[in-house]
ZATOR-657930 format. One record per residue (C-alpha): residue number from 1; x, y, z; residue in three letters. Coordinates in pm, 1 decimal, padded with zeros to 6 digits. Last residue first. Layout:
! residues N
<pt nr="NUM" X="X" Y="Y" Z="Z" rest="Ala"/>
...
! end
This chain:
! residues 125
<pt nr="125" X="-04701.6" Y="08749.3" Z="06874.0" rest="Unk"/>
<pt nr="124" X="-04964.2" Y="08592.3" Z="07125.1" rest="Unk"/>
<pt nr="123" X="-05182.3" Y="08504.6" Z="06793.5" rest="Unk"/>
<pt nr="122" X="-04892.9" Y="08320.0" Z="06713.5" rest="Unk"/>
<pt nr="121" X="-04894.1" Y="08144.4" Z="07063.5" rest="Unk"/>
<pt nr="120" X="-05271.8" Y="08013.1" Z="07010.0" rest="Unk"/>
<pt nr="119" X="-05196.1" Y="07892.8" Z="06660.6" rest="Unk"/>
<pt nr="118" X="-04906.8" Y="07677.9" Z="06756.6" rest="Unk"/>
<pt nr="117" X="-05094.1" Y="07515.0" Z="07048.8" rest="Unk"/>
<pt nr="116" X="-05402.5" Y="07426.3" Z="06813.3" rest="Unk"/>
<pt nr="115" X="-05144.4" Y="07287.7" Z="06564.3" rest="Unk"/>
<pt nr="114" X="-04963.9" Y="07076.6" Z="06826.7" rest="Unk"/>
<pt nr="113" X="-05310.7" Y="06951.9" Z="06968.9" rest="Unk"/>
<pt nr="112" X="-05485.4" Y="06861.4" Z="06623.5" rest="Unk"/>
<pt nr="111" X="-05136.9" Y="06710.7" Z="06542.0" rest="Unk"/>
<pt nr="110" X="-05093.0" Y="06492.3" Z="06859.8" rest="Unk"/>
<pt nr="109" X="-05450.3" Y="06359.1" Z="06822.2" rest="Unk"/>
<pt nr="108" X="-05354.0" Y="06297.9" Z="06467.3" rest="Unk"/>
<pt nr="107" X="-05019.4" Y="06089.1" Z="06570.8" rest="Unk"/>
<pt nr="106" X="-05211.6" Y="05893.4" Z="06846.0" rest="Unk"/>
<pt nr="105" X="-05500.9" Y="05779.2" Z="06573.7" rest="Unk"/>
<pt nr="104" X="-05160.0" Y="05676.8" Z="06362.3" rest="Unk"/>
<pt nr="103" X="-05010.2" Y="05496.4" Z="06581.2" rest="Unk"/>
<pt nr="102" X="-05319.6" Y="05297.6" Z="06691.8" rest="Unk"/>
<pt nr="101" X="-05359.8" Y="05227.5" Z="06355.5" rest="Unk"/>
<pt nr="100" X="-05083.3" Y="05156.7" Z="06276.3" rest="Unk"/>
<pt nr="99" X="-05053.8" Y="04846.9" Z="06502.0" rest="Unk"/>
<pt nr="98" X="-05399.6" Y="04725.9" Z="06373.6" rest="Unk"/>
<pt nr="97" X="-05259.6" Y="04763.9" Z="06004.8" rest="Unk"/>
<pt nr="96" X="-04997.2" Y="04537.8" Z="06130.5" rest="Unk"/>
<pt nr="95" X="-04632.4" Y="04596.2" Z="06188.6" rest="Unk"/>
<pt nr="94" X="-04303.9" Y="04555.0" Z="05956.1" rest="Unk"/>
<pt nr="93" X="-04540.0" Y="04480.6" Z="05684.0" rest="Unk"/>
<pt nr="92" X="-04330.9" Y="04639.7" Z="05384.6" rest="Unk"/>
<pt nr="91" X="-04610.5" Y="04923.3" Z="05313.8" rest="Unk"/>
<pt nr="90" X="-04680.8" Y="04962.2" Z="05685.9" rest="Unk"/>
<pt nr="89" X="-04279.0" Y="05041.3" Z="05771.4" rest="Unk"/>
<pt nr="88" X="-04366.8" Y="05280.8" Z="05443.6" rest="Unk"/>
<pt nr="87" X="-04666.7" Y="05456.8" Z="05633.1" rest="Unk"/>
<pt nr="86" X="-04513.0" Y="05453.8" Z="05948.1" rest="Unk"/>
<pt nr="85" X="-04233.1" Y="05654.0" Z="05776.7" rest="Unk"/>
<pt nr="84" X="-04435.8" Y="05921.1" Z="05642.4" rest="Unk"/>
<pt nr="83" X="-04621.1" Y="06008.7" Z="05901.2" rest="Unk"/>
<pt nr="82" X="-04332.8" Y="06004.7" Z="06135.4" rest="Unk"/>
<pt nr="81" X="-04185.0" Y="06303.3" Z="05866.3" rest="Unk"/>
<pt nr="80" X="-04511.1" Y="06489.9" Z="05940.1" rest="Unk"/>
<pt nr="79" X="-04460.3" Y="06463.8" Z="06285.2" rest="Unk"/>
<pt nr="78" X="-04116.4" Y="06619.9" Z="06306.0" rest="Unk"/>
<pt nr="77" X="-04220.9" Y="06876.4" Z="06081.4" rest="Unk"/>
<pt nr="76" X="-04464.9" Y="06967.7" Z="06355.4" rest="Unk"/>
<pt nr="75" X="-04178.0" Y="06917.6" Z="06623.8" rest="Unk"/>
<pt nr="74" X="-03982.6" Y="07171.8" Z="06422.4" rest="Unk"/>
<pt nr="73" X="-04281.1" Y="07415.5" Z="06397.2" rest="Unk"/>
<pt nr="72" X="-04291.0" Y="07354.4" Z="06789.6" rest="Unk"/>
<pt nr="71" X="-03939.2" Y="07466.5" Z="06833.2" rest="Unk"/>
<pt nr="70" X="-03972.2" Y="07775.7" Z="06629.8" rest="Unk"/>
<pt nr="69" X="-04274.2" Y="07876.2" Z="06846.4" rest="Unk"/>
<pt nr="68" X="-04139.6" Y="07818.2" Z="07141.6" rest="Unk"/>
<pt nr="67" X="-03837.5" Y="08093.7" Z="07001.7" rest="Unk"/>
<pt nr="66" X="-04095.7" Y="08299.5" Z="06909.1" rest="Unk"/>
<pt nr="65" X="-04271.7" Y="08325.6" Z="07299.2" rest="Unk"/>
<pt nr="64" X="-03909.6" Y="08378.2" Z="07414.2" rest="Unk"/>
<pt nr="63" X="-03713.5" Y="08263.8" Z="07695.0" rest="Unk"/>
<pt nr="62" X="-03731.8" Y="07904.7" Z="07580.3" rest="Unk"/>
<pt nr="61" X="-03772.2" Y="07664.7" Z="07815.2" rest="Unk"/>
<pt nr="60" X="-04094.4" Y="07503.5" Z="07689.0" rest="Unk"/>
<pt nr="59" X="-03922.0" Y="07526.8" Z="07341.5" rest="Unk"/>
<pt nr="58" X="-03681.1" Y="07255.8" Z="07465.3" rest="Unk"/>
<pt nr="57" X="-03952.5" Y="07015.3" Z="07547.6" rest="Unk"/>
<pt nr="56" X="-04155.6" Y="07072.4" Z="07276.8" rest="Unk"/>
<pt nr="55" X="-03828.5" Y="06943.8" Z="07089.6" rest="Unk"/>
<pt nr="54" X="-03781.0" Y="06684.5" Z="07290.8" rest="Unk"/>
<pt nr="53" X="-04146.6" Y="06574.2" Z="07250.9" rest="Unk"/>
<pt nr="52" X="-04139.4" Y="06534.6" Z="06851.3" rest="Unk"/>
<pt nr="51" X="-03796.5" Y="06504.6" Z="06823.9" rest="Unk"/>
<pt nr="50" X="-03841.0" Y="06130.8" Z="06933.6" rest="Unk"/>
<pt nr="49" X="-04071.0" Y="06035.5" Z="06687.4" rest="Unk"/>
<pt nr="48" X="-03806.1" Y="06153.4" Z="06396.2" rest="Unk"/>
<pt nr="47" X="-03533.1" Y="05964.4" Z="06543.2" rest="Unk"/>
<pt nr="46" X="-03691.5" Y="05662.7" Z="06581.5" rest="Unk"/>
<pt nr="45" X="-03868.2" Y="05643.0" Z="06283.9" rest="Unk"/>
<pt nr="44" X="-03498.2" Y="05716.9" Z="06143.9" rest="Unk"/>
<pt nr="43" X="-03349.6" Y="05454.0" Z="06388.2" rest="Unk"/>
<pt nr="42" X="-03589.3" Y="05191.1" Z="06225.9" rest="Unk"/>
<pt nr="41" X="-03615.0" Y="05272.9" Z="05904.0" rest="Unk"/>
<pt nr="40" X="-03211.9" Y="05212.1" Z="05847.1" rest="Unk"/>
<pt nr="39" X="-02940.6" Y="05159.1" Z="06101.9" rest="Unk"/>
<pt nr="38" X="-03142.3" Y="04889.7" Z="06276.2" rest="Unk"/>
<pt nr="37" X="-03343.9" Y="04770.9" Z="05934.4" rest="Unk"/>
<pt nr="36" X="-03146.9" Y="04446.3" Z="05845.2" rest="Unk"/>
<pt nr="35" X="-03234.5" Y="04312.7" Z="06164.1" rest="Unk"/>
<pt nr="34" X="-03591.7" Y="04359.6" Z="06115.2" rest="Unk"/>
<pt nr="33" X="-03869.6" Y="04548.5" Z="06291.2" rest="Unk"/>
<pt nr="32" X="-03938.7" Y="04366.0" Z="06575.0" rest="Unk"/>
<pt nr="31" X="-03764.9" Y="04654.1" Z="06843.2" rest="Unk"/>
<pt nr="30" X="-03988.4" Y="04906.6" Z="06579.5" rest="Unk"/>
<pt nr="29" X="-04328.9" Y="04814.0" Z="06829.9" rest="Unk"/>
<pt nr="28" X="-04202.5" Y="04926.2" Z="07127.7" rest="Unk"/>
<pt nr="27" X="-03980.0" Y="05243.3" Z="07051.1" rest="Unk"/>
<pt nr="26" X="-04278.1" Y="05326.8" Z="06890.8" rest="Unk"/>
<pt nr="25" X="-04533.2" Y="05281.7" Z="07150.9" rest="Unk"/>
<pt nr="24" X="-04331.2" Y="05479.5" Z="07396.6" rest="Unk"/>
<pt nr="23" X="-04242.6" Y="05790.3" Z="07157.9" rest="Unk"/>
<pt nr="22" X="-04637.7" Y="05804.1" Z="07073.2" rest="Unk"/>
<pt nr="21" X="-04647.6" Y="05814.6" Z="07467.2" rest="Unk"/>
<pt nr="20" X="-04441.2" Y="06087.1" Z="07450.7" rest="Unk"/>
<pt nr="19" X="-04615.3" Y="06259.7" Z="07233.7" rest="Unk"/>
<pt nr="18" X="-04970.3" Y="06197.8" Z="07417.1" rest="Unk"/>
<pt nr="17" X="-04794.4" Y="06354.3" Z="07737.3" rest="Unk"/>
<pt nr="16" X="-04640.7" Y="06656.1" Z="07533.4" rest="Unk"/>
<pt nr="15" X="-04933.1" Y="06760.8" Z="07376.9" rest="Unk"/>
<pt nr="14" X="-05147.6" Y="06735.8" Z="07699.4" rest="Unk"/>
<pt nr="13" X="-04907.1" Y="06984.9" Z="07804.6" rest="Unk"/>
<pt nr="12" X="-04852.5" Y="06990.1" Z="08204.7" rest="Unk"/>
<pt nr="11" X="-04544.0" Y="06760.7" Z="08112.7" rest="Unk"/>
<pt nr="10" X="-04368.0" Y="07085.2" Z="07968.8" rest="Unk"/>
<pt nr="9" X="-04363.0" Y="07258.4" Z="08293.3" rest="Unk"/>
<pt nr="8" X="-04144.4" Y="07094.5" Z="08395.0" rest="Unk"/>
<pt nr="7" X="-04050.9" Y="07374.0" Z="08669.0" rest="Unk"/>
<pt nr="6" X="-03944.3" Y="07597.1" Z="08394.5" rest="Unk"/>
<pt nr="5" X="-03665.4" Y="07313.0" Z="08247.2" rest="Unk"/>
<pt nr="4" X="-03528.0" Y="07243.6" Z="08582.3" rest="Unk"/>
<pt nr="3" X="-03680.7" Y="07110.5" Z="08893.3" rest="Unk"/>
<pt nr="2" X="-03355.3" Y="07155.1" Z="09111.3" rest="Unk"/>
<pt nr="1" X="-03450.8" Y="07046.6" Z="09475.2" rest="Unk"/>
! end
C-alpha cells in the first residue's frame, strides 16, 4: 500500500499534530464569522492557518535538509501572519477573548516547536 510523502512521516511531528489542530479550530470557529467576511478575513485566516501544516508537510518530503528548512521558514511566516489576523478578527469581535485564547496558547506552542525544529536542522547544515 502506497504511504507516500516519506511514509508520513510528517504526522510523527508534534509540530505538525498541534498545527493541524490549530487548522481544525479555525476552520471551526471563522464558519460564524460574518457573511460579509467570506472572501475577506475569513479565507485569508484561512489561508494563512492552513500553510502552516501543508507546508511542513511538503518540507517533510523534501530531498534536502535546506529545502525542509525553506519550507518551515514559510510555515513560520505563515504563523506570524495568523497572529496577525486573529488579532484583528479579535479587534471587530468576530470570536471571544476566550476563543482567542485558546488560539492563541495553540499558536505559541506551535511557535516554540517550529522554532526549536528550525534551529535543530540549521545546526544540521
Amino acid at each position: 500500500m502506497y504511504q507516500s510523502v516519506k511514509e508520513k512521516g510528517y504526522k510523527k511531528l508534534e509540530v505538525w499534530k498541534k498545527a493541524h489542530k490549530f487548522v481544525i479550530l479555525v476552520y471551526k470557529y471563522t464558519k460564524d464569522f460574518p457573511k460579509n467576511e467570506e472572501y475577506g478575513l475569513t479565507s485569508q485566516l484561512r489561508r494563512a492557518v492552513l500553510s502552516i501544516p501543508t507546508n511542513i508537510v511538503e518540507g517533510q518530503a523534501s530531498i534536502s535538509k535546506r529545502e525542509f528548512l525553506n519550507f518551515l521558514n514559510i510555515a513560520n511566516r505563515s504563523l506570524v501572519e495568523t497572529e496577525y489576523l486573529l488579532e484583528v478578527a479579535l479587534e471587530l469581535q468576530y470570536f471571544s477573548k476566550d476563543k482567542y485564547d485558546e488560539l492563541d496558547k495553540l499558536r505559541c506552542e506551535i511557535g516554540i516547536l517550529l522554532n526549536s525544529l528550525i534551529r535543530s536542522i540549521r545546526t544540521k547544515l
